[in-house]
ZAVOMI-657676 format. One record per residue (C-alpha): x, y, z; residue in three letters. Coordinates in nm, 4 decimals. Layout:
N
{east->X&north->Y&up->Z&code->ALA}
...
REM end
This chain:
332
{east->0.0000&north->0.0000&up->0.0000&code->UNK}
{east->0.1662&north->0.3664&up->-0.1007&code->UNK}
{east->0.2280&north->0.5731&up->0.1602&code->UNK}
{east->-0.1138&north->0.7510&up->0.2084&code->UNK}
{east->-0.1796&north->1.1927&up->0.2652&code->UNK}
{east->-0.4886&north->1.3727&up->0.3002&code->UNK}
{east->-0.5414&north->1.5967&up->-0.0116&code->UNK}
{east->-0.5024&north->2.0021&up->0.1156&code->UNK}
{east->-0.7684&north->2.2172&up->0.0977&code->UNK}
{east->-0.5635&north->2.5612&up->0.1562&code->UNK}
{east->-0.6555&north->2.7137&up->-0.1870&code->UNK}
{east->-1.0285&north->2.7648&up->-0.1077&code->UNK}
{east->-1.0186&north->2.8394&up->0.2848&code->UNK}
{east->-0.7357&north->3.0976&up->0.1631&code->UNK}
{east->-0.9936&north->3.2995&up->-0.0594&code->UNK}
{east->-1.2861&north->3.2307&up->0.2033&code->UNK}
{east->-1.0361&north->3.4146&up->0.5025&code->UNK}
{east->-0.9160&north->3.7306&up->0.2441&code->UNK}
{east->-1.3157&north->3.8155&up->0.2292&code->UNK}
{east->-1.3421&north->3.7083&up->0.6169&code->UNK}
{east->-1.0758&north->3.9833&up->0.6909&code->UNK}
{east->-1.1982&north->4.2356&up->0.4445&code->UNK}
{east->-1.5705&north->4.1876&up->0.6244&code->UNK}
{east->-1.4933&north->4.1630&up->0.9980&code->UNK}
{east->-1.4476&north->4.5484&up->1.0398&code->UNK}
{east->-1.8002&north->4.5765&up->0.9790&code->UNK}
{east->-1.8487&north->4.3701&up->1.2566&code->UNK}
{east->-1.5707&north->4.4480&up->1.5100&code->UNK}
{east->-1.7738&north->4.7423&up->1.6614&code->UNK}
{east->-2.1087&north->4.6180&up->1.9197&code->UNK}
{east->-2.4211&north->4.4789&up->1.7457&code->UNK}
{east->-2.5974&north->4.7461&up->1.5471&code->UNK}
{east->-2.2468&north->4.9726&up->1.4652&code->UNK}
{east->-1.9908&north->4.9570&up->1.2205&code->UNK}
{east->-1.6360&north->4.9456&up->1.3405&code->UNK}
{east->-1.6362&north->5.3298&up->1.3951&code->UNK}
{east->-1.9405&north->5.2862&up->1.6284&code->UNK}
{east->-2.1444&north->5.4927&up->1.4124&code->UNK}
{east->-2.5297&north->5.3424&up->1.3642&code->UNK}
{east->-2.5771&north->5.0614&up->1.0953&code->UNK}
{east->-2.8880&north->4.9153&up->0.9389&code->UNK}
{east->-3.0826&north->4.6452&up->1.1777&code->UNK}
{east->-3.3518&north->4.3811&up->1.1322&code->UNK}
{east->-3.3562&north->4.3221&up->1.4430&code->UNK}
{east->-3.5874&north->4.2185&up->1.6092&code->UNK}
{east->-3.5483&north->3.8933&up->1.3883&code->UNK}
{east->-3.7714&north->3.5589&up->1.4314&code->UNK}
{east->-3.6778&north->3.2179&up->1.2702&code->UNK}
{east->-3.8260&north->2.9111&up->1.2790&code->UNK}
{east->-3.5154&north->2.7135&up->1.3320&code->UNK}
{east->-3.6070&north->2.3287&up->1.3242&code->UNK}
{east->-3.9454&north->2.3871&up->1.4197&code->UNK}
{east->-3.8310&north->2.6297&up->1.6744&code->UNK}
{east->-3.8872&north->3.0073&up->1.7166&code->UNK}
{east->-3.5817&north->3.1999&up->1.7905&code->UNK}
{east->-3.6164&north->3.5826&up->1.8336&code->UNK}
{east->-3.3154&north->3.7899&up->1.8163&code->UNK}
{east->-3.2996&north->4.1439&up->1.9731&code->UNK}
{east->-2.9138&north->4.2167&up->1.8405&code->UNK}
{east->-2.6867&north->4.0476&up->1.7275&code->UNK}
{east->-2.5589&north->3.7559&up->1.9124&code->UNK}
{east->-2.2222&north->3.8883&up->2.1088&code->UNK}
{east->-2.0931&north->3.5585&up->2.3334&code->UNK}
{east->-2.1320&north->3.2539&up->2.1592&code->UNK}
{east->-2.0815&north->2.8621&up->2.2117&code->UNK}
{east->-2.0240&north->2.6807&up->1.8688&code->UNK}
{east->-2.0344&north->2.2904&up->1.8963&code->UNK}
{east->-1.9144&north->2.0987&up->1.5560&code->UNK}
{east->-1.6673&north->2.2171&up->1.3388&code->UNK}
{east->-1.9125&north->2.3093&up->1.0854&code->UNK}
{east->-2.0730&north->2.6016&up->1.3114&code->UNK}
{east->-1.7048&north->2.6989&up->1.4097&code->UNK}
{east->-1.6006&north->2.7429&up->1.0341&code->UNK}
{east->-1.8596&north->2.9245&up->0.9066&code->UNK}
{east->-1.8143&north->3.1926&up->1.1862&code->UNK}
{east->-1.4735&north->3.2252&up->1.1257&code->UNK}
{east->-1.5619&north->3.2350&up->0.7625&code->UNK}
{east->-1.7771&north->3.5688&up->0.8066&code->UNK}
{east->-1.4785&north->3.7214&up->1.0267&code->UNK}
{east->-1.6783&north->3.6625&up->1.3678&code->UNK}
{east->-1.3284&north->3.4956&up->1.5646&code->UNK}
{east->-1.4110&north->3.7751&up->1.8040&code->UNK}
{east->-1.7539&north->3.6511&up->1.9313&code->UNK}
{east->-1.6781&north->3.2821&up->1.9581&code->UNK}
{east->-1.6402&north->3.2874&up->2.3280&code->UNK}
{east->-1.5749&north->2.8733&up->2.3046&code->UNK}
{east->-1.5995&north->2.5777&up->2.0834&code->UNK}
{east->-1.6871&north->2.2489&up->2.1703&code->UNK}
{east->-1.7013&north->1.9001&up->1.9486&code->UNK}
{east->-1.4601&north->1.9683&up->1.6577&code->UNK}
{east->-1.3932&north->1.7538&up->1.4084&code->UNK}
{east->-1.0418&north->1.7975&up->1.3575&code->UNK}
{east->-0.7826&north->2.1148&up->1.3592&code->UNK}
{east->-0.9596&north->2.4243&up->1.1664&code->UNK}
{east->-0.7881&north->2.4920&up->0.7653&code->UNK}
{east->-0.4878&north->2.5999&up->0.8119&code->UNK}
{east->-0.6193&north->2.9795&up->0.6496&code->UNK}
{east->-0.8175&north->2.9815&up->1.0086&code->UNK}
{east->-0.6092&north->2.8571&up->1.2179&code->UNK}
{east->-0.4690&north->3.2117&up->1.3634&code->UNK}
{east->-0.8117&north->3.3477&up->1.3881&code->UNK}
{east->-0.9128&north->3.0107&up->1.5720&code->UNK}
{east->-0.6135&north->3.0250&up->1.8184&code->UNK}
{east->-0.7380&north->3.2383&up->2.1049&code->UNK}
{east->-1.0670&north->3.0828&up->2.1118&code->UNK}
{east->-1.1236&north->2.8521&up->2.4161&code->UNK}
{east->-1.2034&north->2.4557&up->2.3444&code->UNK}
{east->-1.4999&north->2.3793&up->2.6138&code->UNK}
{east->-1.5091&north->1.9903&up->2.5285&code->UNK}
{east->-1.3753&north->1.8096&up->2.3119&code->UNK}
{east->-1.7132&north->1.5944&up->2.2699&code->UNK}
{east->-2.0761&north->1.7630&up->2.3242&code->UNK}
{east->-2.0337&north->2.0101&up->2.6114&code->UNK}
{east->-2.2332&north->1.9833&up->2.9174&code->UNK}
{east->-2.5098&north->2.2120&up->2.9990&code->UNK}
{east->-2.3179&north->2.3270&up->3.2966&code->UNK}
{east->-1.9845&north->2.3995&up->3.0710&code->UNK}
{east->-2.1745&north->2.5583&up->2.8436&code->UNK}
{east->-2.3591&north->2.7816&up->3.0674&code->UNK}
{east->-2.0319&north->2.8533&up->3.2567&code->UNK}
{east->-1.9388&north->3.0455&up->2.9283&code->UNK}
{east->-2.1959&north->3.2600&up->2.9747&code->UNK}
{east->-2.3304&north->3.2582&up->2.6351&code->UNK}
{east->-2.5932&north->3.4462&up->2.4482&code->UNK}
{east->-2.6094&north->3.2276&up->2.1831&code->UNK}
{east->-2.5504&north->2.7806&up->2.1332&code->UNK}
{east->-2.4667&north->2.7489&up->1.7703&code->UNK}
{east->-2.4773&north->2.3549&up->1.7415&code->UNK}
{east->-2.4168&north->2.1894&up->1.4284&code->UNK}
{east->-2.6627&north->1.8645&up->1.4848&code->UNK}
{east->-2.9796&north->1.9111&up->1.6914&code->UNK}
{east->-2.8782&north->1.6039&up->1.9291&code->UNK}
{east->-2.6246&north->1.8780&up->2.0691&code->UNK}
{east->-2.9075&north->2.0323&up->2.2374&code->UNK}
{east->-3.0729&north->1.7676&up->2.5210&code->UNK}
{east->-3.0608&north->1.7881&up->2.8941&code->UNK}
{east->-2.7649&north->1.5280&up->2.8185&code->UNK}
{east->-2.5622&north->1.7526&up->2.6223&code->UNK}
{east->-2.5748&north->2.1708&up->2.6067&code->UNK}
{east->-2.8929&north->2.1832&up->2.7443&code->UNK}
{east->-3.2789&north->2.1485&up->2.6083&code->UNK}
{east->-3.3489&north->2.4630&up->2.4100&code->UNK}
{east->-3.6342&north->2.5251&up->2.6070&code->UNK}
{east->-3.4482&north->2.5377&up->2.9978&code->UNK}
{east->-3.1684&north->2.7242&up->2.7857&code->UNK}
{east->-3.4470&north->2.9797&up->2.6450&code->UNK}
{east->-3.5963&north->3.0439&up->3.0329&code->UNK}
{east->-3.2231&north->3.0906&up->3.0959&code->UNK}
{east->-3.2016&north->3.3545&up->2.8447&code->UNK}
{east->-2.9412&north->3.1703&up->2.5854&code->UNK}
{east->-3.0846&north->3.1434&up->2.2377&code->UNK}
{east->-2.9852&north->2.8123&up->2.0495&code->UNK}
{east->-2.9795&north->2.7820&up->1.6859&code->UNK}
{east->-2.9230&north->2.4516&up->1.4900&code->UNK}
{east->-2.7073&north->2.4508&up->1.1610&code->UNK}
{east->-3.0898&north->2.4062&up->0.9353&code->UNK}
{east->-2.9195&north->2.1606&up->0.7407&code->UNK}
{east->-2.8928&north->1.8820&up->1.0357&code->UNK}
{east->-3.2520&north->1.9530&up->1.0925&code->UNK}
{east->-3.4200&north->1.6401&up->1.0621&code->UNK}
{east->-3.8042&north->1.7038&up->1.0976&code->UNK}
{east->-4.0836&north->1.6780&up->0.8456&code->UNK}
{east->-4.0334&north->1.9873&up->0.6301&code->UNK}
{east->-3.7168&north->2.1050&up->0.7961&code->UNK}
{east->-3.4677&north->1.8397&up->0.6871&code->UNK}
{east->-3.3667&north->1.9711&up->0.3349&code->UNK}
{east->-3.4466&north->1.6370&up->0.0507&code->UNK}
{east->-3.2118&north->1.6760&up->-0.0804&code->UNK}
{east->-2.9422&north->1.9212&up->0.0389&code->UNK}
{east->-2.8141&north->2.1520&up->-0.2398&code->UNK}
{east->-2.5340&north->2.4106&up->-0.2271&code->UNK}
{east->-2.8175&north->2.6674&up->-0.3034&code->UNK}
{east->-2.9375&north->2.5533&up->0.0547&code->UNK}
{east->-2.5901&north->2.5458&up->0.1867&code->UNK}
{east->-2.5450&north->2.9205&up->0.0736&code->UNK}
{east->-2.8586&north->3.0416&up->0.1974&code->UNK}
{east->-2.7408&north->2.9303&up->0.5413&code->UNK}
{east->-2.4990&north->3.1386&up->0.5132&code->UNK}
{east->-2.6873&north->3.4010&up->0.4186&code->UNK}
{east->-2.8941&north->3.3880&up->0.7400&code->UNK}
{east->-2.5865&north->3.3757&up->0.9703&code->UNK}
{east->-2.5472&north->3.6976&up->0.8125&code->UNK}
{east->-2.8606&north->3.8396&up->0.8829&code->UNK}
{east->-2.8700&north->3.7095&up->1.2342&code->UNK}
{east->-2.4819&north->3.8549&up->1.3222&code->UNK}
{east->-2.6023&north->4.1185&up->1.1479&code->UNK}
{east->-2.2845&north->4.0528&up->0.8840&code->UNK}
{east->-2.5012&north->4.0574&up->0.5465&code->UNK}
{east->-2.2407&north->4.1815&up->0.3308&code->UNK}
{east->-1.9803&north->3.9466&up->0.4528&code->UNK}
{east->-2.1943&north->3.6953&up->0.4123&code->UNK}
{east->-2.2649&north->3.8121&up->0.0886&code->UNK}
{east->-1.9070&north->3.7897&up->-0.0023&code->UNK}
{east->-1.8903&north->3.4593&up->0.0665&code->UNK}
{east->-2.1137&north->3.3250&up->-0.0851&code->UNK}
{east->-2.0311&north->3.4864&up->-0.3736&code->UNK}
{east->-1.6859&north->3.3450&up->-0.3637&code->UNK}
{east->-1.7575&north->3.0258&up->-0.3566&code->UNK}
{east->-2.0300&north->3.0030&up->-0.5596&code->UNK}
{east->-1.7774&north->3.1089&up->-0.8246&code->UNK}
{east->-1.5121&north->2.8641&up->-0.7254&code->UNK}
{east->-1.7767&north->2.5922&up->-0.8041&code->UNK}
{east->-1.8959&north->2.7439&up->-1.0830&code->UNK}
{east->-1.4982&north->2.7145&up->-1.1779&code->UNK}
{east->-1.5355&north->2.3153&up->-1.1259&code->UNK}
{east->-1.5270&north->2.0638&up->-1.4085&code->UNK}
{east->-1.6825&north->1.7636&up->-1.3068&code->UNK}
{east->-1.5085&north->1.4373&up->-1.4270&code->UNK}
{east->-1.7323&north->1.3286&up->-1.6883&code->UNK}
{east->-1.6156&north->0.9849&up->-1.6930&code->UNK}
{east->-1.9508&north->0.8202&up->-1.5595&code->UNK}
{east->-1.7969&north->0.6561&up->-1.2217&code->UNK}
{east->-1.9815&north->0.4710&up->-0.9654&code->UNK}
{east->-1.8534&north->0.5483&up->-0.6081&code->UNK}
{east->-1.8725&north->0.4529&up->-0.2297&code->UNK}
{east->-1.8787&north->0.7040&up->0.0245&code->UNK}
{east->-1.7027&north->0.4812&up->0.2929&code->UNK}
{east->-1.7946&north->0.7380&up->0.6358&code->UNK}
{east->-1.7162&north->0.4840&up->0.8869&code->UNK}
{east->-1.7687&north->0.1115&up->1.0201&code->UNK}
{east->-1.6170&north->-0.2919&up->0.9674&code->UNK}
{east->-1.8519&north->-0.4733&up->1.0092&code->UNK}
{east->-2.1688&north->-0.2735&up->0.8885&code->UNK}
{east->-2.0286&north->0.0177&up->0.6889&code->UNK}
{east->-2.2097&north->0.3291&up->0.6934&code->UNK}
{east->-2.2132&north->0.5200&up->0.3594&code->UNK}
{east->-2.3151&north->0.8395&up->0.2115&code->UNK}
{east->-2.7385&north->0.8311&up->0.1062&code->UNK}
{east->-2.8602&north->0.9758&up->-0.1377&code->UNK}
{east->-2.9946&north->1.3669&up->0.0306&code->UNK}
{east->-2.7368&north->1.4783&up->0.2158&code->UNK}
{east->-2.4198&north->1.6484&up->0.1939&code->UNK}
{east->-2.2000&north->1.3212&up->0.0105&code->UNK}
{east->-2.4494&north->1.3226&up->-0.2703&code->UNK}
{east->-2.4431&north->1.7030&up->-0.3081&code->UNK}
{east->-2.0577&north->1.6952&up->-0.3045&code->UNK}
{east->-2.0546&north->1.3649&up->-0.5221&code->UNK}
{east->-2.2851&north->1.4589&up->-0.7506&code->UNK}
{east->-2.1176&north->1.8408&up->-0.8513&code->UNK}
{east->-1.7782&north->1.6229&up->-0.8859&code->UNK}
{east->-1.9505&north->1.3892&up->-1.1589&code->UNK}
{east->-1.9945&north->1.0654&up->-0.9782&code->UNK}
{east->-2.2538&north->0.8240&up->-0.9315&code->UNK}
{east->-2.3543&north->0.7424&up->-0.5650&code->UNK}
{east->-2.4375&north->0.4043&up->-0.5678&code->UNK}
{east->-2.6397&north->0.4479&up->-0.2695&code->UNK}
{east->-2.7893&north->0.7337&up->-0.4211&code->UNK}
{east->-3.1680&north->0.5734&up->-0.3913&code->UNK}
{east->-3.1754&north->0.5796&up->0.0025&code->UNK}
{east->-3.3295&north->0.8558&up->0.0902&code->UNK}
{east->-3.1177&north->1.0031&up->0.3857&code->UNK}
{east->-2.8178&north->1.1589&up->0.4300&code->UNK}
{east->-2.6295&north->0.8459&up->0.6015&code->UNK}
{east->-2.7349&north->0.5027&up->0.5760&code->UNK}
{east->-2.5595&north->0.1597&up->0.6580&code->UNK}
{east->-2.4834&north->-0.0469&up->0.3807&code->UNK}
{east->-2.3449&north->-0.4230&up->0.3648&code->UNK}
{east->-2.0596&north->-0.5024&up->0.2036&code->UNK}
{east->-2.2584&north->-0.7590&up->-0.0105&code->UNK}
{east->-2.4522&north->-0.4982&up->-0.1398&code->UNK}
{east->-2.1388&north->-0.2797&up->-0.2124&code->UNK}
{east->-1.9715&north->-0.5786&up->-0.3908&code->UNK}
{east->-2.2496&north->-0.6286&up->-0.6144&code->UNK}
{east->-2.2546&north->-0.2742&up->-0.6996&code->UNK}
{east->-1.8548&north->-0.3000&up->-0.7849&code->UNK}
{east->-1.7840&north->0.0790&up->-0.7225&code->UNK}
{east->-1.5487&north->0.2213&up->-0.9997&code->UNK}
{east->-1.3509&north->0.4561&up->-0.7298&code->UNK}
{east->-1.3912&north->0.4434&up->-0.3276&code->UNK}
{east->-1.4131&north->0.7886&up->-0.1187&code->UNK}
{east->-1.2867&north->0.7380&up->0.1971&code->UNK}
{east->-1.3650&north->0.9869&up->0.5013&code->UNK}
{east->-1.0753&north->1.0784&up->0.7094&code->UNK}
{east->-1.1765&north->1.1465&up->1.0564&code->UNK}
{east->-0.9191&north->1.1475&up->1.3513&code->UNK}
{east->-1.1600&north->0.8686&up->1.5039&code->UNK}
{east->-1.1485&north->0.6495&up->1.1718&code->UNK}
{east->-0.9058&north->0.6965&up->0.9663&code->UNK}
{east->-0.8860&north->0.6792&up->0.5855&code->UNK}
{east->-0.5757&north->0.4625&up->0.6359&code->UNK}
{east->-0.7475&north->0.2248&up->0.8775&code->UNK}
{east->-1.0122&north->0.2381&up->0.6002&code->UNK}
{east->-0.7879&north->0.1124&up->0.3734&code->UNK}
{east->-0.6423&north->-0.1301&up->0.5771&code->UNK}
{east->-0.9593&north->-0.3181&up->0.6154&code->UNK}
{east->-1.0762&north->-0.2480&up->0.2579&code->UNK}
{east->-0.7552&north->-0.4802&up->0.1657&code->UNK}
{east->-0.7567&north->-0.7074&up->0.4297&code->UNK}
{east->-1.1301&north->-0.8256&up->0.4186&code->UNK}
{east->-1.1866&north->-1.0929&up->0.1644&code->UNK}
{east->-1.5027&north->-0.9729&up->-0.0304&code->UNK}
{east->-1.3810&north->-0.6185&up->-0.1144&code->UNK}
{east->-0.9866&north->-0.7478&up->-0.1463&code->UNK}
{east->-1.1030&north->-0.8721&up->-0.4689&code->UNK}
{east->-1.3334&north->-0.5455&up->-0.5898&code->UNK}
{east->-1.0986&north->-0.3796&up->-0.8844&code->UNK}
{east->-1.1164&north->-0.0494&up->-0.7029&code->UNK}
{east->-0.9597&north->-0.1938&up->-0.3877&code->UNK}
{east->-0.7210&north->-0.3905&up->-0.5833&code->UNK}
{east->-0.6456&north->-0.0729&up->-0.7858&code->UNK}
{east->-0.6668&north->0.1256&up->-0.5032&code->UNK}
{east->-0.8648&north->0.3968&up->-0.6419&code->UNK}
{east->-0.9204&north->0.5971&up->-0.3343&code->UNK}
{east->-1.0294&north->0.9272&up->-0.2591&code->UNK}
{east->-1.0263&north->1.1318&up->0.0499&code->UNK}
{east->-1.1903&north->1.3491&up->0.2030&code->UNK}
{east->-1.1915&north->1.5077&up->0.5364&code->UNK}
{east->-1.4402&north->1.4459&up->0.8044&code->UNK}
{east->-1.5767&north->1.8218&up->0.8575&code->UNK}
{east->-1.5933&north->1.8225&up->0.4832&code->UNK}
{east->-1.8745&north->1.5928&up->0.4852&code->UNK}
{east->-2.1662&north->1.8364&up->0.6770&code->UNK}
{east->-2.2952&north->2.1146&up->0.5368&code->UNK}
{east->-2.0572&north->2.4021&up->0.5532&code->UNK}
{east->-1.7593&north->2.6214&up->0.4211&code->UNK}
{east->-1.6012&north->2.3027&up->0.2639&code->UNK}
{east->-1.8379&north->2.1548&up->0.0481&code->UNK}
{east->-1.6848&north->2.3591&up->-0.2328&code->UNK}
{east->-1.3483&north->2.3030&up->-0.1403&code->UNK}
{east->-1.4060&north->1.9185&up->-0.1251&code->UNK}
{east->-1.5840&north->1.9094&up->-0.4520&code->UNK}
{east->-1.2693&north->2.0639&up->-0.5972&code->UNK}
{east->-1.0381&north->1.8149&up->-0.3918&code->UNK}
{east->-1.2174&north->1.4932&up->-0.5502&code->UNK}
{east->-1.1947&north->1.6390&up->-0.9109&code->UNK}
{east->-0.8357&north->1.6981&up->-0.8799&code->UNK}
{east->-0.7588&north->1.3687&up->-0.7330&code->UNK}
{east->-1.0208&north->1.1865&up->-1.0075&code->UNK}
{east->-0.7593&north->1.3632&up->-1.2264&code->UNK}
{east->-0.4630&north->1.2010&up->-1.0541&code->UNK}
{east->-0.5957&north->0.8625&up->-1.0583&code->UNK}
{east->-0.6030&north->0.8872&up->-1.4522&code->UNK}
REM end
C-alpha cells in the first residue's frame, strides 16, 4: 500500500479568510455599529423558525458557544473569531487559512459540552451543528436554555423534521445558510461575499465526466455506513460527476453491507478521514477483508479522500468538490 496523505484544501479556505478579513471590520464594533461605532442598518428584532423552533433575536448575538466544526467554520468564515467565546465538538484542527483566527478561542469539550460547561461560558447564543447537541444530556434542552435567556440555533441543514430536513441538500441551501448567519450577526455583506466566492469557485469546477460509480465509505467494519442519497455526500458527489451508488436511500447516512457494495462493484472508493477512523485504517480493512480485497477499485486502489468536517454542510463543500476532481484527475 503507497504511503497515504490527506489531499489540502488551503486554496479555497485561503480565498474564504481574504473576504473574512476584508468583512470583519463591519463587525468588530457592538451589534448594530460599524467598526467606527457609528449606527448601521438592523432587522432586528429577527424571528426564525429554526427546526421547528422560534428563535427571536434582539441584536446580534455577542458571546457565543459553537459545537461541531461546521458552526465553528462558518463563523470564522464571516470574520466573527471575536464573538466565539468557546468551541466544543470539533472535528479535527480548523484549515490551516483559520487557524490564527481560531487560536485564542477557548475549546470547552472536546465531545458535546455539558449544559453546565456551556452555561459557565456565559453565552448568548448555542450554535450547534446537529440538533442532538441540544438535550438535557448535552448543552442543554433549548427550552431550559431559552428560560435561561441563551438562544440556540441549529445549523438548518442537520434539521431532521418533516419539512425542515432539506431532501435533498443543495449548495443553493448550503449558501442560503450562510446568508442567514449573516442576517442574524447582522454581517449581510460578509456573508454576501462569501457566498459569492464560492459560488464562483464551483462554478470554476469541471466535473469528471467519466460516468464513475462510487462509495462514500464514512465509517464502520462490520456494517459500513455510507453516504445516502440527500445529504451532503451526494451534493458533493454529484457536482464532482460521480454516481452514488447508494444514491436511492433517501437520507443523508445510511448503513450499507458489504454484499450490497460488492455487487454494486464501485469504480472509485471515497474514503472519510476522521481522527476517530481513519482513511488509512479504512484502507487497511478495505484490503484485508476478503469480499472487497477482490473489488478492482480496492485492488487498484482507487481511493479518494476526504476530510471528516468536509462531509456536513458548511464552508467546505466547495473546497471538497474541488479536492475529488483533482484527485479523479490524478488517478487517470
Amino acid at each position: 500500500m503507497p504511503a497515504f496523505r490527506s489531499p489540502l484544501l488551503a486554496a479555497p479556505f485561503a480565498v474564504v479568510l481574504l473576504l473574512a478579513g476584508c468583512a470583519s471590520g463591519s463587525a468588530a464594533g457592538p451589534a448594530g455599529t460599524d467598526a467606527a461605532g457609528e449606527s448601521a442598518a438592523s432587522g432586528y428584532p429577527l424571528t426564525i423558525d429554526n427546526c421547528g423552533t422560534d428563535v427571536t433575536f434582539d441584536a446580534a448575538p455577542e458571546r457565543v458557544v459553537t459545537i461541531k466544526s461546521s458552526t465553528l467554520e462558518l463563523l470564522l468564515a464571516l470574520g466573527l473569531e471575536g464573538r466565539v467565546i468557546g468551541s466544543a465538538f470539533s472535528d479535527g484542527p480548523v484549515p490551516e487559512a483559520y487557524a490564527d483566527a481560531a487560536s485564542g478561542i477557548d475549546v470547552l469539550s472536546d465531545k458535546v459540552p455539558s449544559q453546565e460547561a456551556t452555561l459557565a461560558a456565559e453565552p448568548d447564543l448555542v450554535f450547534a451543528g446537529w440538533e442532538s447537541n441540544l438535550s438535557a444530556e448535552g448543552a442543554g434542552d433549548r427550552e431550559t436554555l431559552a428560560k435561561l435567556g441563551v438562544a440556540s440555533y441549529v445549523a438548518p441543514a442537520a434539521c431532521k423534521g418533516e419539512g425542515y430536513m432539506p431532501n435533498p441538500l443543495t449548495f443553493d441551501e448550503v449558501f442560503h445558510e450562510f446568508e442567514e448567519a449573516g442576517d442574524i450577526f447582522d454581517v449581510p455583506d460578509a456573508a454576501a461575499d462569501l457566498v459569492a466566492a464560492q459560488r464562483a469557485e464551483l462554478e470554476a469546477i469541471e466535473p469528471n465526466a467519466d460516468g464513475l460509480t462510487a462509495l462514500w465509505y464514512s465509517s464502520g467494519d462490520e456494517t459500513p455506513f455510507v453516504g445516502a442519497g440527500i445529504g451532503a455526500p451526494q451534493m458533493i458527489m454529484q457536482a464532482a460527476g460521480l454516481e452514488n451508488i447508494a444514491a436511492d436511500v433517501e437520507d443523508t447516512w445510511t448503513s450499507m453491507g458489504w454484499e450490497a457494495i460488492v455487487a454494486a462493484n464501485p469504480d472509485v472508493i471515497v474514503l472519510v478521514d476522521a481522527p476517530w477512523n481513519t482513511a488509512e485504517q479504512k484502507i487497511a480493512h478495505l484490503e484485508s477483508n476478503a469480499a472487497t480485497a477482490a473489488l478492482p477499485a480496492v485492488q487498484e486502489q482507487r481511493y479518494l479522500v476526504v476530510d471528516f468536517p468536509a462531509t456536513e454542510a458548511g464552508v467546505r463543500n466547495v473546497g471538497a468538490v474541488a479536492s475529488l476532481v483533482e484527485q479523479l484527475g490524478a488517478l487517470g
